[in-house]
N, C-alpha and C positions, 0 to 999 in steps of 0.2 A: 761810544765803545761798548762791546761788551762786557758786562761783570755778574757776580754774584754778588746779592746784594742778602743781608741778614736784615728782615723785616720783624720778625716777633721770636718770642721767647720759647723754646720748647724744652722745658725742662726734662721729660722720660723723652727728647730724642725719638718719638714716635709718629712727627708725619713725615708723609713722603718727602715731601717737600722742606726740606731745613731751610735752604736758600733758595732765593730767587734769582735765576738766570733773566737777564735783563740788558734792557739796552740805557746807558745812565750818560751824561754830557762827558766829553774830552775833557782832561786834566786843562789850565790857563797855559799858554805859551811858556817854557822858562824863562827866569829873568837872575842875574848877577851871579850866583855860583853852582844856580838851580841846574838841574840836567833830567832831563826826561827819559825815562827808560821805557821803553818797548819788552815789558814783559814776556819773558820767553819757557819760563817753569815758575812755579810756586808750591812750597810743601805745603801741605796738608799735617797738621799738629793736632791732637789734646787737647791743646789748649784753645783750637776753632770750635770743638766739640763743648768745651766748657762753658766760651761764651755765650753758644748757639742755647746751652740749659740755663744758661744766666746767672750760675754759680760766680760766688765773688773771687773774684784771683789775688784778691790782698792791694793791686791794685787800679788805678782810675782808668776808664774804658770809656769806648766812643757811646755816645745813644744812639737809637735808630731811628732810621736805617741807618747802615753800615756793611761796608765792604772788607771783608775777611782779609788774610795772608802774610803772618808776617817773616815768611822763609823766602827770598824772592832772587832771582836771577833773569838777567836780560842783556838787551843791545841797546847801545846808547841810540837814542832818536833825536834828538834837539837839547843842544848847549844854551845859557847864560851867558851873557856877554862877558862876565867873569872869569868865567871857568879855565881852567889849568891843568893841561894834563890828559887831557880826554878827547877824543874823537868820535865823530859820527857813525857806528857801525861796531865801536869798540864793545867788547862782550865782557861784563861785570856782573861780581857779586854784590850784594846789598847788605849791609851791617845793619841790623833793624833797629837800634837808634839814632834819634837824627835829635842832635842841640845845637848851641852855640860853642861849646870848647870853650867856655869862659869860667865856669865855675869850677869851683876846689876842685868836686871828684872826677869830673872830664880833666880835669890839670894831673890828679893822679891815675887819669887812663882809665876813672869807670864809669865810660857814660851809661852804663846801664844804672845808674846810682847818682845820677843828676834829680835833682829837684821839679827841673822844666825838661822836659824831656818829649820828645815826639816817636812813637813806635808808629808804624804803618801796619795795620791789620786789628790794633788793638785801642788806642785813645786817638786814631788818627786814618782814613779810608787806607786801605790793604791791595796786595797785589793780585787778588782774586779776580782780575778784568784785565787791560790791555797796556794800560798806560800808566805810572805815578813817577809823581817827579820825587825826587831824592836829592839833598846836599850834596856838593861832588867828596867832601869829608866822611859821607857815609859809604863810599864805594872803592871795591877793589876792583881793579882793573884784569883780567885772568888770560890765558892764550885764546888766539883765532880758534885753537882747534878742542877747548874747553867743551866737554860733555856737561850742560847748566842744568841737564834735570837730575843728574848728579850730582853739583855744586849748591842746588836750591839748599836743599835740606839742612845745608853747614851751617845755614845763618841762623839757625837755632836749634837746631837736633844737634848739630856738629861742636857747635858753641857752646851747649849746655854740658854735654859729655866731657869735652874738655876741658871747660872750665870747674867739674869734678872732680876730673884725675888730673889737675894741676894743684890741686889740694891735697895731693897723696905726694907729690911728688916730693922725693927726699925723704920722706916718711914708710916706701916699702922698703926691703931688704930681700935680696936673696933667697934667704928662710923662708921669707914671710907668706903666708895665703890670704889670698883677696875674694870677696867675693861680689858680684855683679849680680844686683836684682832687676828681671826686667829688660832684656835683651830686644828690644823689635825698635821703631826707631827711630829712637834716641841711645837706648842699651847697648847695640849691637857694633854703635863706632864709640861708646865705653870703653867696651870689654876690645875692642880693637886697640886703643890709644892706651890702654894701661898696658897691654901684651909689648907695645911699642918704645914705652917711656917709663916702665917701672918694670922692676925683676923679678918680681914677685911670682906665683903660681896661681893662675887666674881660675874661679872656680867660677859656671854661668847656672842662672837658677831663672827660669822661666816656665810657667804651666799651659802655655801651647808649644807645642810640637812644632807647628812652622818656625815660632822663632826660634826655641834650640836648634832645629835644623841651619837655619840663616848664621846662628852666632860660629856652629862648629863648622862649616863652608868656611868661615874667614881663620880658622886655626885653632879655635877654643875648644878641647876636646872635652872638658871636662863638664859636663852640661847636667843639669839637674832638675826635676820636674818641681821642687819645692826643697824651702831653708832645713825643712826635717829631715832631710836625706843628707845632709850635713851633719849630724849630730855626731858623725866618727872625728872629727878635726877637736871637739874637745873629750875624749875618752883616752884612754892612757896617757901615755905623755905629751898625749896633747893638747898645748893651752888655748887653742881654739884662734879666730882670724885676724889679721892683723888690721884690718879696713872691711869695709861692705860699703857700697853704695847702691843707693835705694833708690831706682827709676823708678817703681810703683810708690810706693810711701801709701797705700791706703792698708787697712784694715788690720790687722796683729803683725803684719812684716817688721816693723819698726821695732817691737820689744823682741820679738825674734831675732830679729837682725842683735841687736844690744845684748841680749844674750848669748851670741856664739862669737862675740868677740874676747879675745883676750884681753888681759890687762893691758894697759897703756894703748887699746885699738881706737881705733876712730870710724865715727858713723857717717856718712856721708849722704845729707837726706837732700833726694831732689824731687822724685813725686811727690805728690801732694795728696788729703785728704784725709790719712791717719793721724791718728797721736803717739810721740815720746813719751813712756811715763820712765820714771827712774827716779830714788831717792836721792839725796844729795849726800849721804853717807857713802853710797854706793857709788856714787858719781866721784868724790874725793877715795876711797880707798881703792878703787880699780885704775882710776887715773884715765877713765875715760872719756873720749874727746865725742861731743857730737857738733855737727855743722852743716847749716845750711849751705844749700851753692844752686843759685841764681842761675848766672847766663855766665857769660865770657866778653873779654874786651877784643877790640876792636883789634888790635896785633895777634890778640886770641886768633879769631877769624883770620887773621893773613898768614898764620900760619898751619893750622888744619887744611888752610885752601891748596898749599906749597904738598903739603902730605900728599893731600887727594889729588894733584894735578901730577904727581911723580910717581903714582899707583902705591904708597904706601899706606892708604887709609882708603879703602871701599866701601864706598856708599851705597845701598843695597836702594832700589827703588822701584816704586810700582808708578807705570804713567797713567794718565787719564785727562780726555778734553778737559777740558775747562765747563762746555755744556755736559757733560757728565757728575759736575760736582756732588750733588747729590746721592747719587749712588757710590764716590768715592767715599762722602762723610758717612755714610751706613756702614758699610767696609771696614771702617778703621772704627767706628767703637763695636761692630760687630768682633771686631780681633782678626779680620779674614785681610786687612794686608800685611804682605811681605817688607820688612823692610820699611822704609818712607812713602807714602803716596805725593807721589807729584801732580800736580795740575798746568797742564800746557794748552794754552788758547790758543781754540778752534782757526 
């Protein structure tokens, strides 16, 4: 089959070539609950970029070679003798972890927070090629008439946004202003899913133009080139945001961010690469909350997927072959895609 294969490390991201389009052996037949999936879309992340520079992600990752992708969508191709539930031709999403469902935090629903744990794209070959076999526990089953280069992306852009704004959730009011850093995408079904699921008044803050244009297409009017064009939410009577979530998290956003919240606000950090600083004096007398947020569970994903398949969550996406992956991964740390890039074999 064909794949992109990640042979060496480019840290500045400057040759042409990140990956190697190649032809690499068929996945083994499946067997007992295993199910072969016939890749049909794969997003394109950040976090393909990260590996490809070989920044640490905090956690364990495949060595090379390695096959990228772990957003992934397809047609089932070949059952396990096991398997339950599933047909030859059925069209599924893929929950990008894959365990046993035996240990404590799979028993409280957080396999992304298993010990033993297998991701595809990331400590385990990825959907960047034609074929990978998946647990039939790792898959949702979606309709015939499912758009999957629209569904790719949920399996971790979709998943990470909401398993952010389910961290707010019960925590906005009414009153209260939100603000979204970082709208393209991951951002953009954020600021979607808080407009959807919290009451609050969504404010978007991104420094390309394409993606404020993308965020306010989906209804967010309120869009802003940078956190400093905020600074009227805390001037008169007003005590400034009630949450911010941080899709960039590099470079001064994060103390910015912490400063334009109110009292009792909450930070909600999912990019990566900056620092929190904050005194602990200030941290008790403001009563301010800061929090990581990872990914989302696995009901997480069946229900963003219910959203998107009933047209209440839109997933913006840019397609591209699969033999183009190269110039998709330029694109996207160049900031020039729209939306999510998708990867669909040739």
């Amino acid at each position: 089959m064909k794949a992109a294969v990640l042979r060496r490390y480019d840290p500045e991201l400057s040759n042409n070539e990140l990956v190697t389009y190649q032809e690499i052996p068929d996945p083994d037949p499946p067997t007992g609950e295993e199910v072969l999936i016939r890749i049909r879309a794969a997003g394109v992340c950040r976090t393909d970029l990260h590996m490809i520079s070989g920044r640490d992600l905090g956690i364990p990752v495949a060595s090379l070679p390695h096959v990228l992708g772990h957003e992934n969508a397809g047609e089932v191709e070949a059952i396990g003798e096991d398997v339950q539930g599933f047909e030859i031709g059925d069209k599924v999403l893929c929950y990008p972890f894959q365990s046993s469902g035996d240990s404590l935090p799979e028993r409280y629903g957080i396999d992304s927070q298993a010990n033993i744990r297998i991701t595809p794209g990331i400590n385990a070959s990825g959907g960047f090629c034609e074929f990978v076999k998946f647990p039939q526990r790792s898959l949702i089953k979606v309709g015939r008439d499912a758009n999957l280069n629209e569904l790719a992306p949920l399996g971790d852009a979709g998943l990470t946004a909401y398993g952010a704004v389910r961290k707010l959730m019960g925590h906005i009011r009414p009153q209260d202003h939100v603000v979204v850093v970082g709208v393209g995408g991951v951002g953009h079904l954020g600021a979607q899913l808080l407009t959807r699921l919290t009451p609050g008044k969504i404010f978007a803050v991104d420094p390309r133009e394409s993606a404020r244009n993308l965020v306010n297409k989906t209804g967010i009017k309120n869009c802003f080139e940078s956190l400093e064009e905020l600074d009227f939410l805390k001037q008169g009577d007003k005590s400034g945001v009630r949450a911010v979530i941080d899709f960039f998290g590099e470079e001064k956003i994060p103390n910015q961010a912490l400063d334009l919240l109110a009292n009792q606000g909450r930070y909600i950090a999912v990019g990566t690469g900056g620092e929190v600083r904050v005194s602990t004096a200030e941290l008790v007398a403001r009563e301010i909350s800061i929090v990581g947020s990872f990914v989302g569970t696995f009901t997480d994903l069946v229900e963003i997927t219910k959203l998107t398949e009933r047209g209440d969550l839109k997933s913006e996406v840019s397609t591209y072959p699969l033999s183009e992956v190269n110039r998709a991964l330029h694109e996207l740390a160049d900031g020039k895609v729209v939306g999510r890039a998708v990867l669909v074999p040739d």
